[in-house]
C-alpha positions as semicolon CSV with decimal commas, in nm:
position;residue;x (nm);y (nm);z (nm)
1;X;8,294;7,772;10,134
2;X;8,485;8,075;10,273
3;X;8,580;8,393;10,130
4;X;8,911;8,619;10,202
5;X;8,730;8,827;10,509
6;X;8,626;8,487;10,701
7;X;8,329;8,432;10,596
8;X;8,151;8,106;10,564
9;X;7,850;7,963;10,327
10;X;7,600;7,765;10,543
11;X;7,602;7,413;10,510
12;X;7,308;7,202;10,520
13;X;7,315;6,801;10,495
14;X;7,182;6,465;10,657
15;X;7,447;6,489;10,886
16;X;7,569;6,795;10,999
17;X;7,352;7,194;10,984
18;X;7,569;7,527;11,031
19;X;7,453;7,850;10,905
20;X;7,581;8,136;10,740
21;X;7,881;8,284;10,936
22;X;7,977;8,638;10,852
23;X;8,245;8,838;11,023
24;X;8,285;8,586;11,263
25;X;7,924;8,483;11,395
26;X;7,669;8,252;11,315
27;X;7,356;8,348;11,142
28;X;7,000;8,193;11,136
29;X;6,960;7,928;10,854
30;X;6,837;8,118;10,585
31;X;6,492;7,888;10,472
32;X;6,446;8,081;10,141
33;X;6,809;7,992;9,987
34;X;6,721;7,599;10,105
35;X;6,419;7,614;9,887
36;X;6,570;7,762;9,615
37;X;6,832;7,543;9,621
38;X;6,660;7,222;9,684
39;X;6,352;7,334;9,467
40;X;6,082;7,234;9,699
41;X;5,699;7,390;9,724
42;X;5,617;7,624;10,057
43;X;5,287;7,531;10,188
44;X;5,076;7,813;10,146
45;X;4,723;7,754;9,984
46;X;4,766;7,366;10,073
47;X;4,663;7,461;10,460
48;X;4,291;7,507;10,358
49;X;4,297;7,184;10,107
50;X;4,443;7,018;10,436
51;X;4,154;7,146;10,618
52;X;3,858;7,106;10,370
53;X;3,990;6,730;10,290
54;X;4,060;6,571;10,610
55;X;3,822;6,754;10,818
56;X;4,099;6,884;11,051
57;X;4,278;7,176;11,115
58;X;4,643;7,123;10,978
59;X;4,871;7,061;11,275
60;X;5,012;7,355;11,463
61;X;5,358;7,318;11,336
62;X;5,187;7,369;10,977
63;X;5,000;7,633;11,056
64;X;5,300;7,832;11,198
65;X;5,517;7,727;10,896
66;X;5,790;7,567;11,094
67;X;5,662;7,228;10,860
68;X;5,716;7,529;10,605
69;X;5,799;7,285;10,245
70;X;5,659;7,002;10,062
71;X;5,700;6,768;9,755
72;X;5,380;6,621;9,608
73;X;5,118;6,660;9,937
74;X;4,871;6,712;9,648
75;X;4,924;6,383;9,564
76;X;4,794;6,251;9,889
77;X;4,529;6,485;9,986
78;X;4,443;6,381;9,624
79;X;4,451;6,004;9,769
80;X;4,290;6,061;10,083
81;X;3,989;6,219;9,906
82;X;3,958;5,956;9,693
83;X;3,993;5,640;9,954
84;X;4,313;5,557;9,813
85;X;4,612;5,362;10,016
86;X;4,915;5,567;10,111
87;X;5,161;5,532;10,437
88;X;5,370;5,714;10,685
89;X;5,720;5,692;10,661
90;X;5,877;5,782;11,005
91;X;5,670;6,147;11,178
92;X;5,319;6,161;11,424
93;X;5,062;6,334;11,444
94;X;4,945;6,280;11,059
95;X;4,875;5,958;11,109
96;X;4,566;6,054;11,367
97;X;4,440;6,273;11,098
98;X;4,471;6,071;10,802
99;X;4,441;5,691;10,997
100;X;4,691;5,516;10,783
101;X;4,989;5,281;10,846
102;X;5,306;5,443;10,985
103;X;5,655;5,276;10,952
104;X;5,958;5,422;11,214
105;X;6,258;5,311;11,113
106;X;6,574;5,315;11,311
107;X;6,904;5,354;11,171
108;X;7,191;5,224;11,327
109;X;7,326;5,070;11,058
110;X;7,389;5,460;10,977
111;X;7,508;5,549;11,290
112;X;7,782;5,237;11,278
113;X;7,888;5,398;10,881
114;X;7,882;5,804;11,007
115;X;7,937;5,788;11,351
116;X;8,251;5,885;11,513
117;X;8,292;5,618;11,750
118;X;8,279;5,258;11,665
119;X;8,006;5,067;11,851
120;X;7,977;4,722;11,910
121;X;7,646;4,563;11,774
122;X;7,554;4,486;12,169
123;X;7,586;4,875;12,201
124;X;7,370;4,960;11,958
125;X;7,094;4,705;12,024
126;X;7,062;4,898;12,340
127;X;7,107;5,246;12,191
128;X;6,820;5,140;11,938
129;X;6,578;4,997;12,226
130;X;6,647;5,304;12,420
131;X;6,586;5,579;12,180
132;X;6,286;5,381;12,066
133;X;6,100;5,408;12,430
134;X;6,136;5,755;12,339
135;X;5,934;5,817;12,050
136;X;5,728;5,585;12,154
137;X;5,646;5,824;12,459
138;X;5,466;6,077;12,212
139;X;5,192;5,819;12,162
140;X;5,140;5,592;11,909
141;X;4,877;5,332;11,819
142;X;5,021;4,959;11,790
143;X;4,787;4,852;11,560
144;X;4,867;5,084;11,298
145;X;5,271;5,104;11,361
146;X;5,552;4,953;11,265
147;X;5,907;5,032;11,474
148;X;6,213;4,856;11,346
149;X;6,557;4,839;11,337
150;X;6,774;4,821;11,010
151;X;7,003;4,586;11,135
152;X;6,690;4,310;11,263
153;X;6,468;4,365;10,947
154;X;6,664;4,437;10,639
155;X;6,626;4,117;10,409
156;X;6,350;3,964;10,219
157;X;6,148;4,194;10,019
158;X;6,293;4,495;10,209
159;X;6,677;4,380;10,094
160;X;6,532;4,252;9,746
161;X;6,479;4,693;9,686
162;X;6,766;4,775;9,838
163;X;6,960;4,598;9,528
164;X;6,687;4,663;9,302
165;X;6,809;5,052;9,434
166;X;7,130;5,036;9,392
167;X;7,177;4,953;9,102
168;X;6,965;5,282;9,003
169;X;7,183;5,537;9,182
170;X;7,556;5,585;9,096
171;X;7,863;5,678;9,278
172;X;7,877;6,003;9,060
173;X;7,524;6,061;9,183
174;X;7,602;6,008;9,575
175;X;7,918;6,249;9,525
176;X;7,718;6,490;9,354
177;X;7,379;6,466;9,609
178;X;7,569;6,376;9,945
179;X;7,911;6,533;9,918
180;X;8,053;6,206;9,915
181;X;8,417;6,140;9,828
182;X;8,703;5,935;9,724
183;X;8,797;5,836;10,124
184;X;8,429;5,777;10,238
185;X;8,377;5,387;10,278
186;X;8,168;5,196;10,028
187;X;7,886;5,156;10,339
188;X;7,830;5,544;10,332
189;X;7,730;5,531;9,987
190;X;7,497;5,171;9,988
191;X;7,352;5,335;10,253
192;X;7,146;5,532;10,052
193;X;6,966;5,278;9,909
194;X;6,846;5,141;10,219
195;X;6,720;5,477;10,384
196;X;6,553;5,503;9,995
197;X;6,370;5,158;9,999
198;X;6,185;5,216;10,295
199;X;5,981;5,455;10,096
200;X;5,817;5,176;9,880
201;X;5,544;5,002;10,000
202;X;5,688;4,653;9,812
203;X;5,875;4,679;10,097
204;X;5,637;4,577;10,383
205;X;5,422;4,296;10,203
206;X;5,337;4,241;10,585
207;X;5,171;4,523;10,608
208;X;5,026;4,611;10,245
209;X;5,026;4,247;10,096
210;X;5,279;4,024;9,862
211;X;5,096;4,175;9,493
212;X;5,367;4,395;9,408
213;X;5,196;4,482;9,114
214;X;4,928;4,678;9,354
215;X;5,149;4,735;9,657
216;X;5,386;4,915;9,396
217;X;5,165;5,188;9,355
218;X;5,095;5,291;9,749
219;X;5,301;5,593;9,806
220;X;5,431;5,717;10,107
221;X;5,431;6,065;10,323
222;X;5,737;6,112;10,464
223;X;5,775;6,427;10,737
224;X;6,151;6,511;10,804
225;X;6,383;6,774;10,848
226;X;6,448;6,975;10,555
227;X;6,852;6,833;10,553
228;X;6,714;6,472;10,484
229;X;6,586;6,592;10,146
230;X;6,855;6,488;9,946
231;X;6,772;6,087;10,046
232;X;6,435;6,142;9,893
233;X;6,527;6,322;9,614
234;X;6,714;6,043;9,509
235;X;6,440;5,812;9,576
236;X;6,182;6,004;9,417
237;X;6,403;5,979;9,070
238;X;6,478;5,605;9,142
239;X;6,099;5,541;9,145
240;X;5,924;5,555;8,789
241;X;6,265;5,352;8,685
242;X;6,133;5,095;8,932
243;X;5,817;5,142;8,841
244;X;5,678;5,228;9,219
245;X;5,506;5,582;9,325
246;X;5,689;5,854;9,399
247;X;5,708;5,920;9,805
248;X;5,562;6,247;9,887
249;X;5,739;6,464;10,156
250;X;5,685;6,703;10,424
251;X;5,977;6,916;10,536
252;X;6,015;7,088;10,875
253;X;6,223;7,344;10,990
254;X;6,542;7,258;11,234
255;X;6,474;7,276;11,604
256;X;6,768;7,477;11,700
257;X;7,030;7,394;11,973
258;X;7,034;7,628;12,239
259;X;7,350;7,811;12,096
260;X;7,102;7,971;11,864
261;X;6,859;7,947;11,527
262;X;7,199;7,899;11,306
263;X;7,324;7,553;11,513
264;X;7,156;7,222;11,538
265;X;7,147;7,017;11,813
266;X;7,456;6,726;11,902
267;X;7,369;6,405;12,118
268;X;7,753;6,453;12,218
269;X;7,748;6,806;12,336
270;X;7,491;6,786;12,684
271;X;7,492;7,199;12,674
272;X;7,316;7,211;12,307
273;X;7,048;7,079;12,373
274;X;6,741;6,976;12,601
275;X;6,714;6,573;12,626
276;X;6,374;6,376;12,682
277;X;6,566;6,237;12,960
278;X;6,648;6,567;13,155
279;X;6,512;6,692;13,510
280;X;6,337;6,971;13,578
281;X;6,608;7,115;13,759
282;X;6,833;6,970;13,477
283;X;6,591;7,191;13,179
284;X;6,584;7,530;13,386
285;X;6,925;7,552;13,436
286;X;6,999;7,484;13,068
287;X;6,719;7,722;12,950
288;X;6,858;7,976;13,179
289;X;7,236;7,955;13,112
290;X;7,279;7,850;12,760
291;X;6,974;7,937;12,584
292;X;7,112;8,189;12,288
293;X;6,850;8,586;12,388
294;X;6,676;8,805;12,145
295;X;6,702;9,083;12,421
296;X;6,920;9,355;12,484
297;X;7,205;9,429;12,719
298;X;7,009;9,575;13,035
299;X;6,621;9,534;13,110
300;X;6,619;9,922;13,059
301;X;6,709;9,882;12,648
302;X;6,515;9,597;12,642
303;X;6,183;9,787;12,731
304;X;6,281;10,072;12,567
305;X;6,387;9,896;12,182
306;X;6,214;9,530;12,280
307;X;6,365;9,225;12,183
308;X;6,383;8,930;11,877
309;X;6,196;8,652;11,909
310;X;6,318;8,575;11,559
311;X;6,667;8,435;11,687
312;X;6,577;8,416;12,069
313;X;6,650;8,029;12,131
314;X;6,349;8,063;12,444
315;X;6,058;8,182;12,196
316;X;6,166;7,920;11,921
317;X;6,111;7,636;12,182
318;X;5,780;7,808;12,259
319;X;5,654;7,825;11,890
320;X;5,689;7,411;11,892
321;X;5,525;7,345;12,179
322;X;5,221;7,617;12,278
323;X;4,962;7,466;12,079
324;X;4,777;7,787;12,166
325;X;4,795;8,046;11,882
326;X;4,671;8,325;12,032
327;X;4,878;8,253;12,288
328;X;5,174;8,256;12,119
329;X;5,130;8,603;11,950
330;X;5,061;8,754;12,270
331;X;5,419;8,636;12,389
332;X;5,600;8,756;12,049
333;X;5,400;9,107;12,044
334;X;5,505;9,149;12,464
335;X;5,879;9,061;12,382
336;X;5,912;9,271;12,034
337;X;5,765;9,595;12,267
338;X;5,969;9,524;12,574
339;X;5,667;9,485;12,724
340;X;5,815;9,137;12,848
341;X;6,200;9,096;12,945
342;X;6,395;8,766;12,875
343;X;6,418;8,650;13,206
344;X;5,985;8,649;13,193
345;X;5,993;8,477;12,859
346;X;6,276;8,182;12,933
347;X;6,085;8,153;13,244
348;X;5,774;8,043;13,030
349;X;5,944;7,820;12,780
350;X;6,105;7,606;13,127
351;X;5,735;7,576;13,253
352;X;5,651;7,433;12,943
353;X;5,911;7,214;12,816
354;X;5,921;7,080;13,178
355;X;5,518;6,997;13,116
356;X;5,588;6,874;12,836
357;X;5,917;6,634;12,906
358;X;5,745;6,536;13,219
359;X;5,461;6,386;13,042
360;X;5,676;6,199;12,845
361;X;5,862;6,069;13,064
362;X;5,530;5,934;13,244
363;X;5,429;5,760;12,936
364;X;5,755;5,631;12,856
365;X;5,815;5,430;13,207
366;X;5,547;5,278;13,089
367;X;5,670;5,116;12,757
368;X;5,837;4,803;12,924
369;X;6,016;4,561;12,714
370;X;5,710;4,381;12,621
371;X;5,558;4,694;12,457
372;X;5,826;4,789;12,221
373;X;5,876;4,415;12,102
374;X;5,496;4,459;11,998
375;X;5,566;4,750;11,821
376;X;5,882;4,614;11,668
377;X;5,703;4,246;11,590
378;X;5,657;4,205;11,189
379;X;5,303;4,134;11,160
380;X;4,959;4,288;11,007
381;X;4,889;4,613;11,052
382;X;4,523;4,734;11,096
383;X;4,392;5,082;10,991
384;X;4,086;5,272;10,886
385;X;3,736;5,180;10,850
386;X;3,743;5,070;10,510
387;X;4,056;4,928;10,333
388;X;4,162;5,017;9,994
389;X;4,340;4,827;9,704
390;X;4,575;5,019;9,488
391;X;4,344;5,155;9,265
392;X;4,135;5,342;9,528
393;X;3,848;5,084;9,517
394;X;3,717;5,061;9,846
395;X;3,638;4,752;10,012
């Protein structure tokens, strides 16, 4: 939406993020107006539930409110105290914390209906394998995880809720959530139903058994990026029609491109953004030329009025990945004085995104073919010490 000087609304969906523009440049997404508008719960007081019922401190993107939202994780610290079954839909690290089944699922049956370009299946069979080695590289435990792609596993029980799905959500719903319209294909709007169904646990009867009547009431946790709301919204009012638990949802804060806090990255455009695949060299010369600086013109201002680690592209980076908190404050306090210039702080954030893509780059060469079909294999999952029905009795 734009107004007669030029200015510009920001626009937040599944698909595309742009923030505010006014008088002609872009502005930091503006989290407050998001949770207005989508209605969802800051975590604030749920950090010490987090704590007290899982025995853990909650993860450091938690604690520094960059997972900043939620709907329903009462629900399943509620569970989790109790012994009852829940699952992971897509994320990481919560599932080493709470020990329970996590399902990735990989969409390029969206990226054949939104994407630009028109792949051939062969294409994205190896896009899929490819991008799968790579969040695989964080770490995750076979036994408890299920990778897979839509186009090799939709069918059986998981296509038997897609339908079931559909026939809950109507086009005037998709134009009204999604923005969808009169020249989108039929395939953007279907879609819906499928990223929804993966939600319900009727949907893996490998993994939680074929009793729908139990398996119907296993909710799941999904963590995602505040712009895929509007999938589980939709899901969350499909559910009690269905008669199936509401999935609960964590939502996280964008990682910006390097353009600055108001952009989000783009696969297409090489200077947004840091890949898992870069080189060292590759990552300091991006940090270094592109990265969008909280500091002033000359070092002299700078150390004189300080700088803003509140839209400094360098800092951000270094608030995801310094698990140190103390750390972390030491660096914001030293760049707000001008005790530190920008050249000192982008220096830090390329020593540790290089640590940290290096490491996953080890791990990854090791995921051979054989690996990632285990992960991707339909089969039992095992989990926890004891196992749960739907009702929370232990067994």
């Amino acid at each position: 939406m734009a107004d007669i000087t030029g200015d510009v609304s920001q626009d937040i969906n599944p698909w595309s993020v742009t923030g505010t523009i006014v008088d002609g440049k872009l502005q930091a997404i503006n989290y407050n107006h998001l949770v207005e508008t989508f209605g969802t719960r800051v975590i604030t007081d749920d950090l010490q539930r987090f704590k007290h019922v899982t025995g853990h401190e909650p993860h450091v993107l938690m604690r520094r409110g960059l997972v900043f939202t939620h709907r329903d994780l009462d629900t399943i610290l509620d569970r989790h105290e109790k012994g009852q079954p829940f699952y992971l839909y897509t994320g990481r690290g919560p599932s080493n914390v709470f020990d329970v089944p996590l399902v990735i699922m990989m969409t390029d049956d969206e990226k054949t209906l939104f994407g630009k370009k028109a792949y051939t299946m062969a294409e994205m069979r190896t896009f899929v394998r490819r991008h799968a080695r790579d969040i695989l590289a964080v770490g995750f435990d076979p036994k408890k995880t299920f990778l897979f792609s839509d186009f090799e596993f939709v069918g059986g029980a998981f296509y038997r809720n897609v339908v079931d799905v559909s026939r809950c959500i109507t086009l005037n719903i998709s134009k009204a959530v999604f923005g969808f319209n009169d020249s989108d294909s039929v395939g953007k709007a279907h879609f819906v139903s499928i990223q929804t169904s993966a939600s319900f646990a009727t949907t893996f009867p490998h993994i939680f058994g074929a009793n729908t009547g139990e398996t119907s009431k296993i909710p799941s946790l999904i963590p995602c990026a505040i712009d895929q709301d509007p999938y589980f919204r939709v899901g969350r009012d499909v559910a009690p029609r269905l008669g199936y638990a509401k999935p609960s949802i964590l939502h996280a804060k964008f990682f910006p491109a390097l353009q600055g806090p108001g952009s989000k990255m783009s696969a297409s455009i090489d200077s947004s953004a840091i890949f898992m695949s870069d080189t060292q060299k590759q990552i300091e010369k991006k940090i270094n030329k592109y990265a969008f600086s909280g500091g002033r013109e000359t070092a002299e201002e700078q150390r004189q009025l300080g700088g803003n680690p509140d839209v400094d592209v360098a800092f951000q980076y270094l608030s995801f990945f310094t698990d140190d908190d103390d750390e972390l404050k030491f660096i914001e306090e030293a760049y707000r004085k001008g005790e530190m210039l920008t050249g000192e702080l982008k220096k830090k954030c390329i020593l540790k995104l290089q640590d940290f893509i290096g490491a996953s780059q080890t791990r990854r060469a090791f995921i051979d073919d054989a690996v990632l079909d285990e992960f991707m294999t339909v089969r039992p999952l095992v989990w926890g010490t004891k196992k749960a029905d739907a009702n929370g009795e232990t067994k």
